[in-house]
C-alpha positions in Angstrom: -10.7 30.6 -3.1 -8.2 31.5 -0.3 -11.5 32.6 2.3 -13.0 29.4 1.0 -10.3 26.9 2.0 -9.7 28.8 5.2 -13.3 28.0 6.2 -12.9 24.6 5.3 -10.0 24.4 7.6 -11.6 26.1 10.4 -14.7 23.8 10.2 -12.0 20.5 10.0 -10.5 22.1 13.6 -13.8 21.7 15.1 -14.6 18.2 13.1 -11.2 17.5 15.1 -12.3 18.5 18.3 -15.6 16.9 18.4 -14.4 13.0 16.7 -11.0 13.7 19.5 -13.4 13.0 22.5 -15.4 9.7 21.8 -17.1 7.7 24.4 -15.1 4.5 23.3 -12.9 3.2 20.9 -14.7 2.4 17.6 -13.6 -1.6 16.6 -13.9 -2.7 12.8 -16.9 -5.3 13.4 -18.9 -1.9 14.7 -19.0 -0.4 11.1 -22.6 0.5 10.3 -22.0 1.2 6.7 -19.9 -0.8 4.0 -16.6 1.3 3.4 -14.8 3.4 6.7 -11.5 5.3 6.7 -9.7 6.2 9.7 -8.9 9.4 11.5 -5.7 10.8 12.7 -6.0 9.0 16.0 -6.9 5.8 15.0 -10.8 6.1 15.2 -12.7 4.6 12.8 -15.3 6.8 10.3 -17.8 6.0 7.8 -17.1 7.0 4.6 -19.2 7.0 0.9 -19.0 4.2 -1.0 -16.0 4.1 -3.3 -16.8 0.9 -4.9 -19.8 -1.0 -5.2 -20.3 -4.6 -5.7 -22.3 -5.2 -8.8 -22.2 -8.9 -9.7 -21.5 -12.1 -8.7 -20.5 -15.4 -10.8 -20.1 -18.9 -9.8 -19.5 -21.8 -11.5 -22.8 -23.3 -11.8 -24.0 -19.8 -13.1 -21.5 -20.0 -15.6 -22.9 -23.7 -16.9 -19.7 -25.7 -15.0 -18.8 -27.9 -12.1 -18.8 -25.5 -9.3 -15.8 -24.0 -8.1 -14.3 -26.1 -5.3 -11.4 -25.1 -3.3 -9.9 -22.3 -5.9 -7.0 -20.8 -4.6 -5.9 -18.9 -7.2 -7.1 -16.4 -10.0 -5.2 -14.4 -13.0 -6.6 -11.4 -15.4 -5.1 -10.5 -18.7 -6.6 -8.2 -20.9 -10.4 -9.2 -20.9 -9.8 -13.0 -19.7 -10.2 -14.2 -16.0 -8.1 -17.2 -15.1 -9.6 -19.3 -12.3 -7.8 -21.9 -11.0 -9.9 -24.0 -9.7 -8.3 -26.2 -7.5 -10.5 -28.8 -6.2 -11.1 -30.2 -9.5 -8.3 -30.0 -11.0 -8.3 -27.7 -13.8 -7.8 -23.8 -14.8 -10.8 -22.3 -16.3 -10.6 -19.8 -18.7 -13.5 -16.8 -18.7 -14.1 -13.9 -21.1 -15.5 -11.3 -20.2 -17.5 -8.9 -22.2 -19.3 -5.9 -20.9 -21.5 -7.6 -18.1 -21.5 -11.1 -19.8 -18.7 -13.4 -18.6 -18.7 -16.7 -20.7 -16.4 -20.2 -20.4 -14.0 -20.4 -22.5 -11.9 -23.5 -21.5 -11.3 -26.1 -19.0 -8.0 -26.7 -18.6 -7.1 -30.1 -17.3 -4.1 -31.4 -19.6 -1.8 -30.4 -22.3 0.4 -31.8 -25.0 4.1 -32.5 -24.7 6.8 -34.5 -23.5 5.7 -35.3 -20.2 5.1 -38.4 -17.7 1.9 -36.4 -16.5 0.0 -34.6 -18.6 -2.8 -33.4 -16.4 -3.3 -31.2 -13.4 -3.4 -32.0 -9.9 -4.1 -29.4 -7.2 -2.8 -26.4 -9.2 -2.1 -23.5 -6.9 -1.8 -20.8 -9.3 -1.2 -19.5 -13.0 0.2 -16.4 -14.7 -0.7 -15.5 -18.4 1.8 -13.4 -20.2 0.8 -11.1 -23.5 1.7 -13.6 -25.4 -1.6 -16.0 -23.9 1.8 -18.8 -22.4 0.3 -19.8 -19.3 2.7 -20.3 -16.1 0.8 -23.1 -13.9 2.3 -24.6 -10.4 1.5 -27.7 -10.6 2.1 -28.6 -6.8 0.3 -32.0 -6.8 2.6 -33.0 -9.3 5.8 -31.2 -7.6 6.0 -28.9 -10.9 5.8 -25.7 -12.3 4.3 -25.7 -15.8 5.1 -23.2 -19.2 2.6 -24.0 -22.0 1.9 -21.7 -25.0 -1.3 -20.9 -25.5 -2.2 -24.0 -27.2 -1.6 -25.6 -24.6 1.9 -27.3 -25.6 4.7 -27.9 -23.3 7.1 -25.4 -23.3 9.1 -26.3 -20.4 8.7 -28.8 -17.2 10.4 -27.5 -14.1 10.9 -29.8 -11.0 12.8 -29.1 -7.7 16.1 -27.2 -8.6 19.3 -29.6 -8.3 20.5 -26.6 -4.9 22.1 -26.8 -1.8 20.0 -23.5 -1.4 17.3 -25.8 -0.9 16.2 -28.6 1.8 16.6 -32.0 0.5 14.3 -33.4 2.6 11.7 -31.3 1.6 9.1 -31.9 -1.7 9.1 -29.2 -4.1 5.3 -28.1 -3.7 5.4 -24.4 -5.8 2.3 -22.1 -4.5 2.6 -19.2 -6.0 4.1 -17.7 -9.9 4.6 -14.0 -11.5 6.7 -13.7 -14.6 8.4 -10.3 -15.9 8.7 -9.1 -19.4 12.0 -11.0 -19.8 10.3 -14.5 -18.5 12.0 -14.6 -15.2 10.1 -16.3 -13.0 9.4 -16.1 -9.4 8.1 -18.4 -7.4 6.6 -18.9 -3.7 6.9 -22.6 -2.7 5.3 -24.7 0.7 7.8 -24.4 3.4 10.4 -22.3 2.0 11.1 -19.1 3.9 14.4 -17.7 2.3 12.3 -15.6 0.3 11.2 -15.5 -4.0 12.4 -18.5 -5.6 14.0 -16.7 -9.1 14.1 -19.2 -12.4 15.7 -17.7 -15.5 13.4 -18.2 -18.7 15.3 -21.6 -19.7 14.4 -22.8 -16.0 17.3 -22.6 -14.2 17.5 -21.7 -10.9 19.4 -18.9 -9.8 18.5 -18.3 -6.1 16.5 -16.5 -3.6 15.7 -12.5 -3.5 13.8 -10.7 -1.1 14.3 -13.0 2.3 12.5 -11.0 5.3 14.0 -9.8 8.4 14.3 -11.8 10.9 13.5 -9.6 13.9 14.9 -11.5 17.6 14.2 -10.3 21.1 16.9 -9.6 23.8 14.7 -11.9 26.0 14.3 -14.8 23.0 18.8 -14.2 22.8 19.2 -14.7 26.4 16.8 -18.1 26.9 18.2 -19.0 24.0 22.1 -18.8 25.5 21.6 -20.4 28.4 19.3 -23.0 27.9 20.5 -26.6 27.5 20.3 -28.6 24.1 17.3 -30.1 24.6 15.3 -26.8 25.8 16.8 -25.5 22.6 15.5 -27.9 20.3 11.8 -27.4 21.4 12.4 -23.8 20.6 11.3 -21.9 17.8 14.2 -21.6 15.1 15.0 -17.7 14.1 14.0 -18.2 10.4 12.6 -15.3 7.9 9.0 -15.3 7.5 7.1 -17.5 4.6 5.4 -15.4 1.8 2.0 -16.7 0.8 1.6 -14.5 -2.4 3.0 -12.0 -5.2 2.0 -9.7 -7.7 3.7 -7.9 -10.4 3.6 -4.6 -11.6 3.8 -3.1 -15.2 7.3 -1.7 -13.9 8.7 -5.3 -12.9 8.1 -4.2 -8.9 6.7 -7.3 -7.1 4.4 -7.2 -4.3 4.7 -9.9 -1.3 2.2 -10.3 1.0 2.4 -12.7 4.4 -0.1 -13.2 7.0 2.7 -14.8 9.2 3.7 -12.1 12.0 3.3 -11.2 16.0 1.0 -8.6 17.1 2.7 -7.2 19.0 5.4 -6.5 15.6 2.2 -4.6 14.6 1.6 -2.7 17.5 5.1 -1.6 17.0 5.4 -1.0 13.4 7.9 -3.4 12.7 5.9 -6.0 10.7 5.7 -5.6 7.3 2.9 -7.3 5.8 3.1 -6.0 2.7 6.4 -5.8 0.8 7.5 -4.3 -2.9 11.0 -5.4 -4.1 13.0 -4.2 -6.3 15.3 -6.0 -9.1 17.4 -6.7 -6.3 15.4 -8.3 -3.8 14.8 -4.8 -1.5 12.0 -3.7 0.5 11.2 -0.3 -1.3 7.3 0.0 -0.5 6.3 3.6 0.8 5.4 3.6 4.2 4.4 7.5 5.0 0.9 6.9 5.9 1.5 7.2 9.6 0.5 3.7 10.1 1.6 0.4 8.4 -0.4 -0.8 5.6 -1.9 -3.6 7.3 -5.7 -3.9 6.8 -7.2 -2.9 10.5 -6.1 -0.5 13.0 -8.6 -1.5 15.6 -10.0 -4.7 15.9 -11.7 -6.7 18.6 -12.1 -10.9 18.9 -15.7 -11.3 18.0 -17.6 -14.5 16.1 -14.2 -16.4 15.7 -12.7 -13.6 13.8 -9.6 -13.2 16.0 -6.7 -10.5 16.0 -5.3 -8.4 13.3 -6.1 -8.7 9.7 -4.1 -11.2 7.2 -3.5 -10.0 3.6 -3.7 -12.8 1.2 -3.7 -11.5 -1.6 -2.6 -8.4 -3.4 -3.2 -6.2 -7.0 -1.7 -2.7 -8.4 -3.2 -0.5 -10.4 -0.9 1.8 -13.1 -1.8 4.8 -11.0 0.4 2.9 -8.4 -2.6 2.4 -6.1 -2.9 -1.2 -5.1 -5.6 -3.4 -2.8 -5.4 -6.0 -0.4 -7.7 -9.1 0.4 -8.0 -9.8 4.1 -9.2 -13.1 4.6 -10.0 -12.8 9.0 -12.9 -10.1 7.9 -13.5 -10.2 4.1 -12.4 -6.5 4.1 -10.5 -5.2 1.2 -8.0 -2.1 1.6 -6.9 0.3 -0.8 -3.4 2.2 -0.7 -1.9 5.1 -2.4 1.7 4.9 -3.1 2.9 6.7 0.0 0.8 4.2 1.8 -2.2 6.4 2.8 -5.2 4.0 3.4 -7.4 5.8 0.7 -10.6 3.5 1.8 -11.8 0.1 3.4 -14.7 -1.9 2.6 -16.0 -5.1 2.6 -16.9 -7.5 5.4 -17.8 -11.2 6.6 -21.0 -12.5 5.0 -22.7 -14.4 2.2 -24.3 -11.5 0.8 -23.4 -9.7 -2.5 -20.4 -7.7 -1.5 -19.0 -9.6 1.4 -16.8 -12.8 1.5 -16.7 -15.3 3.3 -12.9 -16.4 2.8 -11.7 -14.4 -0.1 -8.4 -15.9 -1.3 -7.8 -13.7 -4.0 -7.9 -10.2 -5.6 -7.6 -9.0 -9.5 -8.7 -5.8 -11.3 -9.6 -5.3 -14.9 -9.1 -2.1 -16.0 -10.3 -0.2 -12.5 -13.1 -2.7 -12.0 -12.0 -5.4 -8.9 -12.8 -9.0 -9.1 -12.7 -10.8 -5.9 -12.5 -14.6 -5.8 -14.1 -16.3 -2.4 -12.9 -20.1 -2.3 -16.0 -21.0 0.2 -18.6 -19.9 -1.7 -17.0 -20.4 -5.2 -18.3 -17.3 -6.6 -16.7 -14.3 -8.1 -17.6 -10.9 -7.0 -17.1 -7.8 -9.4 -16.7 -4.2 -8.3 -16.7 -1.0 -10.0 -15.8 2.6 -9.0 -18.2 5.4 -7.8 -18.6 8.8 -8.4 -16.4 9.3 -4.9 -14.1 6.6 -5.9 -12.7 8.4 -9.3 -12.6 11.5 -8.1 -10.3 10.5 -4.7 -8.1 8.8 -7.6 -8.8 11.8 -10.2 -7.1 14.1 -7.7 -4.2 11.6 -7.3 -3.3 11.3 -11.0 -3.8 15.0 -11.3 -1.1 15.5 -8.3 1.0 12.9 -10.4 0.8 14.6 -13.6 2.1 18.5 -11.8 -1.5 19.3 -12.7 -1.7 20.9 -8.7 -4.8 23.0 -9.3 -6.9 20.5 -11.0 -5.8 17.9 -8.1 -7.0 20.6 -5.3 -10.3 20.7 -6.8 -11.5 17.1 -7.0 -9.8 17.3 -2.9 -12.5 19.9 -2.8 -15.3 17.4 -4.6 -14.3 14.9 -2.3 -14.8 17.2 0.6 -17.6 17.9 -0.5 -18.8 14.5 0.0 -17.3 13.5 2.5 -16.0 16.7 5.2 -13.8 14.1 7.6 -11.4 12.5 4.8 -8.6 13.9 5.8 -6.4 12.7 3.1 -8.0 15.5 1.1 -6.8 18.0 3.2 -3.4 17.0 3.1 -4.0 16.5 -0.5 -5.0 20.1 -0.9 -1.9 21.4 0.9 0.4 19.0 -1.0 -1.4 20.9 -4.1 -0.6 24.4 -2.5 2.8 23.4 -1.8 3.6 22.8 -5.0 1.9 25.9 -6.2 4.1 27.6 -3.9 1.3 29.1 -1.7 3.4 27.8 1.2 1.4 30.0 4.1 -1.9 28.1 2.9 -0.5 24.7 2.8 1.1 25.0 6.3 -2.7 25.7 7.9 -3.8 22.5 5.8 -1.2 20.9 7.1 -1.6 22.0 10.8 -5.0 21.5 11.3 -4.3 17.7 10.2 -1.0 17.3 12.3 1.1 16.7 9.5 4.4 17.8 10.7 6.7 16.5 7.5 5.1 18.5 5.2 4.4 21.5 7.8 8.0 21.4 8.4 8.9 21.3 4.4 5.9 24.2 3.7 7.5 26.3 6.6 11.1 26.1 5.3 9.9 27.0 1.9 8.1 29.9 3.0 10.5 31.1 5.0 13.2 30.9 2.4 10.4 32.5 0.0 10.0 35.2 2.5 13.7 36.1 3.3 13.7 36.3 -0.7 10.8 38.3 -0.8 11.6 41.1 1.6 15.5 40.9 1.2 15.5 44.9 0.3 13.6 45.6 3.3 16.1 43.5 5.3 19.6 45.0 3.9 17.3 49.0 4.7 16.8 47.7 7.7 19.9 46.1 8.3 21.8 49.3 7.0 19.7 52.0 9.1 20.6 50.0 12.1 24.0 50.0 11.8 23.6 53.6 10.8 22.1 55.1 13.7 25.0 53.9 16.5 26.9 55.5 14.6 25.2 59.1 13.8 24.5 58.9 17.8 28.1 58.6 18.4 29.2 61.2 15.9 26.1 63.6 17.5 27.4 62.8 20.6 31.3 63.7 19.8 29.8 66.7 18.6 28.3 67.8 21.5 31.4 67.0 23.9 33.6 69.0 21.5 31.1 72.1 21.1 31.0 71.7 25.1 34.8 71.5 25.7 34.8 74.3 23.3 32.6 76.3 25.6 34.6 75.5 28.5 37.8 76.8 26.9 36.5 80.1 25.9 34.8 81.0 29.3 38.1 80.3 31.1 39.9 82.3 28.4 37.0 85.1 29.0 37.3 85.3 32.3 41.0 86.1 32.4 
């Protein structure tokens, strides 16, 4: 095993070499298959399908109105939510095996209410109860109804001085955690997650982004008069434009509002997961940013980075992002290794033309594209499972078992290099430190060469501590026999001295 994976290694030194000296910088619009990684460096590769696209739904294939303008969509056990904007209404899907069926319209409720019907809904959540959280936006509300569809609660614009009085309450976005707080994302509010207690009340904002000012921007800014000032852009924290919640209460915010050049320096953070208290604790050791693209190019009106507009997490702690400038979607480990990319514009099965929003059943994904109305359902390959086998496995302490679907994946695919470092991540924790440092080097992965070489040099020290002290010992011996051998001699000499003088008298 140990002749096997230093083959392996010595053929991924020359993989290195050869994809370190391309003839130009590979762009994402120059993929020739469907799902690409990247290298070390940057470079884009192609990569086996992890997931495959195998159907696609719209609403006139599901005996409705088309879909028109959806912006939203929500999965609970079997059950797809779709809201369905345009029109009005939520529609309510189940899915069984490969049939998917309609369920419901949703368009009003019962209650105490002025309104009793939708207008432009934005988004719903469905807790495990089957209550449905709706905002409402063209009605300036957000919306708790049982299952039943009976008014629960009716929540306008919070009486705050956190919040603009001039501006309507227009509520985009809605997760709710186990205890039925709610959070909410709202049209032009940038102070972060709107937080509602389960009675409704309004207890303030968590998670506000940096705001992140140049010297330059500070010094125009100082001495420019009033009125250059006012046609300046105001310092403000950026606008979210979606969440997700996790089984752990950890929500995900994504935001498609940043510079590029933020990105080129790693300071924009398109993807956030807070914690109860509002901080940024995503995992960010992937060596770049989770941000969709490294390389790009500005090519049939698809300009600049990617923008994430939606996110999902799996339990394995995996999640995927929708970007909506390419129609790529990008999965994540939860260090924030990009584990694989695919996707791409199009109106063919497996491409999007403006997808809007991202969901998963089980490991299956379901992608929602509000131009062409239609719902797109994914499922896992052979390649797929075993990249995410091997992460459980390392999850689990089950190190060997995790090394050897690396090695399947290899198999398949000799330049994914997360495998590598997923081997010596294995071999680390098997304590086979000299093995996981050559994984390590040959991928340039100094954190965990620098951890494997501290361990093995403790584990050596340990190892050969008699040897040491012997060694240790004898050469602090042997000054001193020289010296004593030396005394010797001088005294044995003087010795001789003394007698042939007395001799000689």
């Amino acid at each position: 095993m140990k002749l096997k994976r230093k083959i392996a290694a010595a053929l991924l030194v020359v993989m290195a070499v050869i994809t370190a000296c391309p003839t130009g910088v590979a762009s994402a619009t120059e993929v020739n298959t469907y799902t690409y990684n990247y290298d070390y460096w940057g470079l884009e590769y192609e990569s086996p399908d992890a997931y495959q696209p195998v159907s696609y739904t719209d609403g006139k294939m599901l005996g409705i109105t088309p879909f028109k303008q959806a912006q939203g969509m929500f999965i609970r056990d079997n059950s797809i939510y779709v809201v369905d904007t345009g029109n009005n209404r939520i529609v309510e899907i189940a899915v069984d095996g490969e049939t998917m069926t309609v369920v419901r319209e949703i368009t009003e409720f019962t209650g105490e209410s002025e309104v009793l019907t939708l207008l432009t809904p934005q988004d719903v959540y469905v807790d495990t109860n089957g209550d449905l959280y709706i905002t409402d936006q063209g009605n300036f509300r957000i919306l708790h109804l049982t299952k039943d569809l009976q008014l629960v609660k009716e929540m306008g614009k919070p009486d705050s001085t956190l919040l603009d009085a001039e501006n309507p309450f227009e509520p985009k976005k809605i997760v709710v955690d186990r205890a039925g707080r709610m959070f909410v994302l709202a049209k032009n509010e940038n102070q972060g997650v709107m937080q509602f207690e389960p009675d409704g009340e309004f207890v303030g904002f968590i998670g506000a982004s940096e705001v992140t000012v140049s010297v330059m921007d500070l010094i125009k800014k100082k001495f420019s008069t009033k009125a250059q000032r006012d046609q300046m852009v105001d310092f403000v924290p950026t606008e979210y434009n979606n969440l997700y919640i996790d089984q752990k209460s950890f929500i995900y915010c994504t935001t498609d509002v940043f510079a590029e050049e933020d990105l080129d320096a790693g300071t924009a953070k398109p993807i956030r997961k807070l914690n109860s208290l509002g901080g940024d604790i995503l995992i960010r050791n992937g060596g770049w940013v989770p941000c969709g693209d490294w390389q790009w190019d500005d090519a049939a009106g698809m300009n600049g980075p990617s923008r994430i507009v939606d996110i999902t997490a799996m339990e394995d702690e995996t999640y995927y992002v929708a970007d909506r400038i390419r129609g790529r979607i990008f999965a994540y480990d939860e260090q924030g290794h990009l584990l694989y990319a695919f996707g791409g514009p199009g109106n063919k099965l497996g491409y999007f033309m403006y997808p809007i929003s991202i969901e998963h059943m089980g490991t299956d994904l379901y992608i929602l594209d509000t131009t062409t109305g239609g719902i797109t359902r994914f499922t896992r390959t052979e390649f797929g499972n075993l990249i995410h086998s091997a992460l459980d496995e390392y999850s689990e302490g089950h190190y060997e078992e995790s090394a050897a679907h690396w090695e399947k994946v290899l198999a398949m695919n000799g330049n994914y290099e997360l495998a590598y470092i997923g081997i010596g991540r294995a071999l680390l924790r098997q304590q086979n430190y000299e093995e996981a440092m050559e994984y390590f080097e040959v991928m340039r992965d100094d954190e965990n060469y620098s951890r494997a070489w501290k361990y093995y040099r403790k584990d050596w020290i340990e190892n050969n501590l008699g040897y040491v002290i012997i060694v240790l010992v004898v050469l602090g011996i042997i000054p001193a026999i020289i010296r004593k051998i030396k005394k010797i001699r001088w005294e044995a000499r003087m010795q001789y001295e003394f007698e042939s003088e007395n001799k000689n008298k």
